[in-house]
N, C-alpha and C positions, 0 to 999 in steps of 0.2 A: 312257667307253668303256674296256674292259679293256686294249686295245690302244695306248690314251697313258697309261696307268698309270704306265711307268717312265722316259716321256719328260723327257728334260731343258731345262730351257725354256732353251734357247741357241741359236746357228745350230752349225750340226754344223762345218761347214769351219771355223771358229773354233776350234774344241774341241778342239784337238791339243797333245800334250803337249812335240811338238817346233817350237812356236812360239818365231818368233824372240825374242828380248830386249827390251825396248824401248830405244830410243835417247834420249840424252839432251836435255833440255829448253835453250831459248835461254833463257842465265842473263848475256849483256848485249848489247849493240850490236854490231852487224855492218852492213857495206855490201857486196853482191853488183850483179852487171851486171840478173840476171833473179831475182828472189822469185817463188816458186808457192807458192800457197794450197789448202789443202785435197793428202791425201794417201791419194784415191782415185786410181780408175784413170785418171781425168780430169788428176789432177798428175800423176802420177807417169810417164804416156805423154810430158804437156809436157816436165817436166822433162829425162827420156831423148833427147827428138827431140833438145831445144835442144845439149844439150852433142853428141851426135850430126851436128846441124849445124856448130857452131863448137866443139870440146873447149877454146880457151882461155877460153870462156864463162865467168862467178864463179856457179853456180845455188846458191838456198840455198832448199830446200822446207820449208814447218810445214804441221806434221799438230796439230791442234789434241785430238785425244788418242792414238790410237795408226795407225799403216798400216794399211789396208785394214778396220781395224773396224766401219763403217758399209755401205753398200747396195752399196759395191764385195766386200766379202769374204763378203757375206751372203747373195746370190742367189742363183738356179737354177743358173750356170756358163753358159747358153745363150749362146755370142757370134757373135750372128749378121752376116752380111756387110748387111743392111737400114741405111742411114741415117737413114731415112722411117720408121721402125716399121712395116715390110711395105707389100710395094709394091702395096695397096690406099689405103692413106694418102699415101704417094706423088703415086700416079697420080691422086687425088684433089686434090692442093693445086700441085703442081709438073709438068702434065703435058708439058709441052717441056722439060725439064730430066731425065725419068726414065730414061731412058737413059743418060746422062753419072753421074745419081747411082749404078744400078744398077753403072753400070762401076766408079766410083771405088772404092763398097761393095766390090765382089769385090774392087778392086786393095787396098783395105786391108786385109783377110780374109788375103788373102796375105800381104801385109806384113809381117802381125802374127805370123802362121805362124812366117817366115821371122826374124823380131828376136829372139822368144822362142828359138827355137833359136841362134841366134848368141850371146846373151847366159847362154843354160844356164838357164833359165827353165823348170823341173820343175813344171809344171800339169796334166799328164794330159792333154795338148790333143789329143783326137779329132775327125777331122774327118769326121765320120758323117750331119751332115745334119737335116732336121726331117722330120718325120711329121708333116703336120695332116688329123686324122681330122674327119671328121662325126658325129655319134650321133643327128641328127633329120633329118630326111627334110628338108626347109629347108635345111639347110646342103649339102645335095651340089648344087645351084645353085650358091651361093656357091663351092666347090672348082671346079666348072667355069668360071666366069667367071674364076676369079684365073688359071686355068690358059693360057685366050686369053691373057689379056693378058698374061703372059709370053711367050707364045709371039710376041705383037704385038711386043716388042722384042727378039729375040733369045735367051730364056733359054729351057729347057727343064725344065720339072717333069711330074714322074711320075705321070699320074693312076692311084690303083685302086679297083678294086672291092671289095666285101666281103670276099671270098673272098681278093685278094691283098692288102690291109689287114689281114685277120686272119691269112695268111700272114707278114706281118711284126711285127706284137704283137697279139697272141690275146688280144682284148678282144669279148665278149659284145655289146656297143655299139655298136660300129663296123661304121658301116652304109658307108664308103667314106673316100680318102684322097687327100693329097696329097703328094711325097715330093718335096724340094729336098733333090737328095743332096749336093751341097758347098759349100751356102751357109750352112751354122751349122757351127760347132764345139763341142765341151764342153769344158768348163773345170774345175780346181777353183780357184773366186774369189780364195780366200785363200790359196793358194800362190803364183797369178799377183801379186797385188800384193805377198806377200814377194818373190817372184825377182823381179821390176822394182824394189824397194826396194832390195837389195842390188846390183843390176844399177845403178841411179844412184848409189848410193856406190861401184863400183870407178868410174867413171867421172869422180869427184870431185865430184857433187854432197853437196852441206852439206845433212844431213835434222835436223830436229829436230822430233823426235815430244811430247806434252801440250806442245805452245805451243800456246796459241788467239791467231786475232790480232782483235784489240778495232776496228781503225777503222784505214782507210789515208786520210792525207792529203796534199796538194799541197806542199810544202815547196822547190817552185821549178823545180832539177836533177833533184832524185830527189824520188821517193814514201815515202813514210816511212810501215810498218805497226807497230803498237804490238802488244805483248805481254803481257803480264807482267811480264815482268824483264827485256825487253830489246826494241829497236828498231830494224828491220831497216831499211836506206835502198838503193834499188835504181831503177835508174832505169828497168826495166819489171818489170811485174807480170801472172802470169798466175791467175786466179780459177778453184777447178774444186770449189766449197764445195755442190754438189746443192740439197737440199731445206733446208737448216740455214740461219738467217735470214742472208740478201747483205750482205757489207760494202757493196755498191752498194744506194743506198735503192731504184734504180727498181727495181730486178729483183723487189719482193718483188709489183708489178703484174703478171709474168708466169707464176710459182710457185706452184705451191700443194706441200703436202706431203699425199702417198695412202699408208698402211699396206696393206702386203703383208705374207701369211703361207706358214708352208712347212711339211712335215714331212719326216723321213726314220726309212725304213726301218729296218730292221736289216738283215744281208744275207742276201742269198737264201741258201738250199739249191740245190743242182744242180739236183732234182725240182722246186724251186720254180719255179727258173731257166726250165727245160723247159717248164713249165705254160702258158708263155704267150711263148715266142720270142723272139723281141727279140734274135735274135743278132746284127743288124746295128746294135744299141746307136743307132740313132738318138736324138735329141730328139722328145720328142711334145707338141705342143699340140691343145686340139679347137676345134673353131669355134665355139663362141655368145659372145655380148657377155661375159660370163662365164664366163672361158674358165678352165682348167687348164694346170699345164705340167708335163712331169715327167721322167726322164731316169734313165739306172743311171748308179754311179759304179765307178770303179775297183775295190773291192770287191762289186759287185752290192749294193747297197743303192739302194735307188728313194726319188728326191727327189719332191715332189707338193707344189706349190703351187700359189698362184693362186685364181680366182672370188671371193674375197670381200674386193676392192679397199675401204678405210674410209677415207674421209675424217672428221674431227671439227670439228664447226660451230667458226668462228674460225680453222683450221690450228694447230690446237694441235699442239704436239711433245710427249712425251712418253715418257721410258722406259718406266714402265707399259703406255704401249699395243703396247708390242711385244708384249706377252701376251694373247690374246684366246680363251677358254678355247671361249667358241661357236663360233669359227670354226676351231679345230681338231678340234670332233668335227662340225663339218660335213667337215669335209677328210677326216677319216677314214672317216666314212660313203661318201663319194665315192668313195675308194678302194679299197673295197670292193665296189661297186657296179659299180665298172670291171674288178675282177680279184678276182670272188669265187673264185676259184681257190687264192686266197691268202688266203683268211679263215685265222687262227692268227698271222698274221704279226703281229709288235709292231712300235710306233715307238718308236726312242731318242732323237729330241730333236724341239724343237717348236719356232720364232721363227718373229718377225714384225721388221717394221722399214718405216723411212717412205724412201719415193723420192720423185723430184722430176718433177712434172709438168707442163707447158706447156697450151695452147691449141689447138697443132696436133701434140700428142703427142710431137714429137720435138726434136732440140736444135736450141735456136737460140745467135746468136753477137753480140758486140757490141765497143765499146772504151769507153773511158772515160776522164776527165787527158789529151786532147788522142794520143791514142790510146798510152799509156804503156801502160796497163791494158787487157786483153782478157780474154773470158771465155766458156765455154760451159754451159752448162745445159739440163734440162726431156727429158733423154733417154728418160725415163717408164718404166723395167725394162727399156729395152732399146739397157741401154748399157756392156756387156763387152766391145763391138767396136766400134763407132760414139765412143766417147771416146779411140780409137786417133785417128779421125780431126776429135774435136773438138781433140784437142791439135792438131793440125798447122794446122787456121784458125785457132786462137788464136796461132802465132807468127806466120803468115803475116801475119795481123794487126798484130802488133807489129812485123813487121820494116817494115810499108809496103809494101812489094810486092804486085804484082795477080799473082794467082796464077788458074788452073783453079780452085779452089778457093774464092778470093774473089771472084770472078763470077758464082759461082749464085745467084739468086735466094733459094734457100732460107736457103743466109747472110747476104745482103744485109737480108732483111726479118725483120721480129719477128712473134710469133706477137699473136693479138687478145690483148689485156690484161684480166687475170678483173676482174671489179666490186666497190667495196668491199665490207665487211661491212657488214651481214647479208647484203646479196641475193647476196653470194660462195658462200655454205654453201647458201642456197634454190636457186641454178642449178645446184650439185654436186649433191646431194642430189636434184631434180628428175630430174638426167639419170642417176645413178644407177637411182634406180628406174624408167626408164622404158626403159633399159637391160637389168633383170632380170625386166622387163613383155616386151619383147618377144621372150627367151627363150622365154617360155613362152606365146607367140601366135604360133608359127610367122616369126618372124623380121620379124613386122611391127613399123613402126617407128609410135609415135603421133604428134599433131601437133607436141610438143614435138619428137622429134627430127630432124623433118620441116624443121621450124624451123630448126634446129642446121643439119641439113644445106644449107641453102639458103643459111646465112650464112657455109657453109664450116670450120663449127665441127665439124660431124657426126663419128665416129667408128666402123669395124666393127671391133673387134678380128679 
């Protein structure tokens, strides 16, 4: 297609020419009070709370190649206040607990608002909200039933109609909406994990960027993680490594790794701009199991990913597969389809990349070394906000303490544990397809997912 002609296969928030330096590699032994692993948003929140909680704290974080390079600086930006990955999934697995979760979500939402600014954390952080449209006659059920149930505990979303959906992004498509105006923010990914990177070193956490750490072991007092060139001894450890294979062997029983793709824009023209409104810059997702997301950024360029979620038999990793040439002229045909209005428009750059997914779509939490070791994972793409609030069960964890926090259910227990290989790749692949089967059957589910949902496995995006 003519229009990823000059696309650059990178993630765009990446690709800035005032990206920071990289920091230097742990070149021998060090001993700190707390080690964080992994130097996504998942560490990099820990590591800020911790010295935030105690500043005489010793933190010493590794990024096993650079800050925020992986599925934290590479997303949508979408950070939504959900813990649950929307409170259908929620309400689905935690239903005496959604309320408390809902609450906490908003109180993190804020949180994060309110740290980012105290810290000078320049993300573009708009708090503008989501759009979820419908485009098949099937899903405007779906927007009404989410809309009860919020309303059943408290919260208040915007139902519209056609007319006032295409009043707010003038899409051909949209056949009706749903508008949670201050329950997502926008983000740019990769500026947030620079300014919290720089934000933990004025605070005196010890980063060191290309360490990978190889295997953490029991060594008595402290836990001792190996490096490369050097071995870090710390007498707690917090783990926040996604879809990348677990230093903990259990975990890789409740992970698997799913390839997301994205594109982006070039940026609008004013007339462009006009063509289709959007001046309340919302977030927009639409409702089928294969769904879209997509969002303007600070220069009016529209990001569009999403629908064509790939897992590869085995959970193979892969730099290669960040590149998937089919599913970018599906992604562009879509977006066109969405906003022919904008046919001429080009895309400047094209990635993909692998997230980390669970069983019941959202993070779960655990400890490990006699509870030395904590960790969160499985936030499944929707976790730019919700890893604000896995770092804080991961210290709360560590500290010992029973917290609001370490009471819920959803922390306490693990998600179901996927099944070896083979039949790991045959139940993905299965529910895959029967997922994009019932897209295109008016929203019915067959007996496989029928199944799924009965054993609490079930999932509506």
């Amino acid at each position: 297609m003519k229009a990823l002609d000059d696309a650059e296969r990178k993630p765009y928030w990446l690709d800035r020419p005032d990206a920071p330096a990289p920091l230097p590699r742990l070149t021998r032994d060090v001993t700190a009070d707390l080690a964080v692993v992994g130097g996504g948003f998942t560490g990099l929140w820990t590591a800020l709370a911790a010295k935030e909680r105690d500043p005489s704290l010793d933190v010493v974080l590794l990024e096993g190649r650079r800050i925020g390079w992986a599925a934290s600086g590479r997303n949508g930006g979408f950070c939504s206040s959900s813990l649950t990955h929307g409170l259908g999934n929620g309400l689905e697995r935690w239903p005496e607990e959604i309320s408390v979760l809902e609450r906490l979500g908003r109180e993190n939402l804020d949180a994060m608002q309110a740290s980012l600014a105290r810290h000078g954390v320049d993300c573009s952080f708009e708090r503008t909200g989501e759009l979820r449209v419908a485009t098949e006659e099937w899903q405007l059920a779906g927007l009404d039933e989410e809309e009860r149930a919020a309303a059943s505990i408290g919260l208040r979303l915007e139902r519209l109609d056609r007319e006032r959906v295409r009043a707010e992004v003038d899409s051909p498509t949209y056949l009706g909406g749903l508008w949670d105006r201050d329950g997502v923010a926008l983000v740019d990914p990769a500026r947030m994990a620079w300014g919290l990177r720089d934000a933990c070193a004025r605070l005196g956490v010890r980063i060191f960027e290309r360490t990978p750490v190889r295997s953490v072991e029991d060594a008595g007092r402290l836990l001792e993680l190996a490096t490369p060139l050097g071995v870090v001894r710390a007498g707690r450890v917090a783990l926040g490594t996604g879809a990348f294979p677990p230093l903990l062997r259990r975990l890789k029983h409740f992970l698997v790794p799913v390839y997301d793709y994205a594109l982006m824009t070039e940026p609008l023209s004013d007339s462009q701009l006009a063509s289709i409104g959007w001046r309340g810059r919302q977030g927009v997702g639409d409702s089928a199991n294969r769904f879209h997301y997509y969002r303007l950024t600070g220069d009016n360029r529209i990001l569009w990913g999403g629908y064509d979620a790939v897992y590869h038999n085995g959970g193979l990793i892969k730099a290669r597969y960040d590149q998937r040439d089919a599913t970018f002229e599906m992604l562009a045909r879509h977006f066109f389809e969405t906003f022919p209005q904008l046919h001429g428009l080009r895309f400047t750059h094209r990635w993909g990349g692998v997230i980390d997914t669970c069983s019941r779509f959202s993070a779960f939490f655990g400890t490990a070394y006699g509870s030395r070791l904590a960790y969160a994972a499985g936030y499944t793409g929707l976790g730019v906000g919700a890893t604000r609030f896995g770092a804080d069960v991961a210290l709360d964890l560590l500290s010992g303490q029973e917290t609001e926090r370490t009471r819920l259910r959803m922390v306490r227990e693990k998600p179901v544990p996927f099944p070896p290989e083979p039949v790991r790749s045959g139940v993905i692949q299965l529910t895959r397809w029967s997922m994009a089967r019932a897209d295109t059957h008016e929203g019915r589910r067959n007996a496989w997912l029928r199944t799924l949902d009965a054993l609490g496995l079930g999932f509506d995006s």
